[in-house]
Steps between C-alpha positions, in 0.01 A plus 500: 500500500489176690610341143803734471653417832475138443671517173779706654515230808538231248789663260669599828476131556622398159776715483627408862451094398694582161800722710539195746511278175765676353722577855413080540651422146803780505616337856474088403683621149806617679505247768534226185804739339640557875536082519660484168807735604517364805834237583418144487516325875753266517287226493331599145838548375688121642123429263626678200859386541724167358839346635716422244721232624874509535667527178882440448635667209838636328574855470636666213858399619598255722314530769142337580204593705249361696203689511066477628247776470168568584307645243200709570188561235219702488219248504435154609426490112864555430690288825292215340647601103820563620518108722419374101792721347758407766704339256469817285607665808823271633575556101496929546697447850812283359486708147518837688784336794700369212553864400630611836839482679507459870627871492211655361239302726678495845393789665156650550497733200575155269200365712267682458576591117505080485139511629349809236667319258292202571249672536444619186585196333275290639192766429574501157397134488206563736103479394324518764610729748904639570713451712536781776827428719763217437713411842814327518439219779807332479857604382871368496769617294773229422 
């Protein structure tokens, strides 16, 4: 009888050790998945990010542009593939300008397509990482 009850103490023990295990594991598992969704602080993303420099290009007609971004990435992985594919990148920029008139890029709309655009350029190229925003630093329509 004496056995009996300290069998049943111990499995009561077990099972309570094994619950807390499981609570302990469910709780740090979505703390790691919370941290994931969460937006970057602005210092992890000035981290992640690039300046292009000022670039002075033509438009598709007569007009010319000078233009600077700020590129953001994922990773520190990617800012540090993206630095050795800036040429690559100035290359993307004055291909995709040369296509646009000063109409189609002047207000925010143009913007902000101008950026997407980019955007999705310059990921097709990428390997390690992508890149997640691309800002327009610098602009002046001439």
């Amino acid at each position: 009888m004496k056995n009996n009850k300290l069998v049943m103490i111990m499995l009561i023990l077990l099972v309570a050790i094994a619950l807390a295990g499981t609570v302990a594991i469910v709780l740090v598992l979505n703390q790691n998945g919370q941290d994931k969704n969460a937006e970057p602080t602005i210092d992890e993303v000035l981290e992640a990010s690039v300046d292009i420099p000022e670039l002075t290009t033509n438009l598709a007609e007569n007009d010319f542009i000078r233009i600077s971004f700020k590129i953001q990435t994922d990773s520190i992985e990617a800012k540090e593939e993206l630095e050795k594919r800036s040429f690559q990148v100035n290359n993307i920029i004055i291909l995709e300008l040369s296509e646009q008139s000063a109409a189609t890029i002047k207000g925010r709309e143009g913007q902000l397509q101008l950026e997407e655009n980019l955007k999705v350029s310059i990921n097709e190229i990428m390997q390690e990482g992508e890149v997640e925003k691309v800002y327009i630093t610098q602009f002046l329509l001439q």
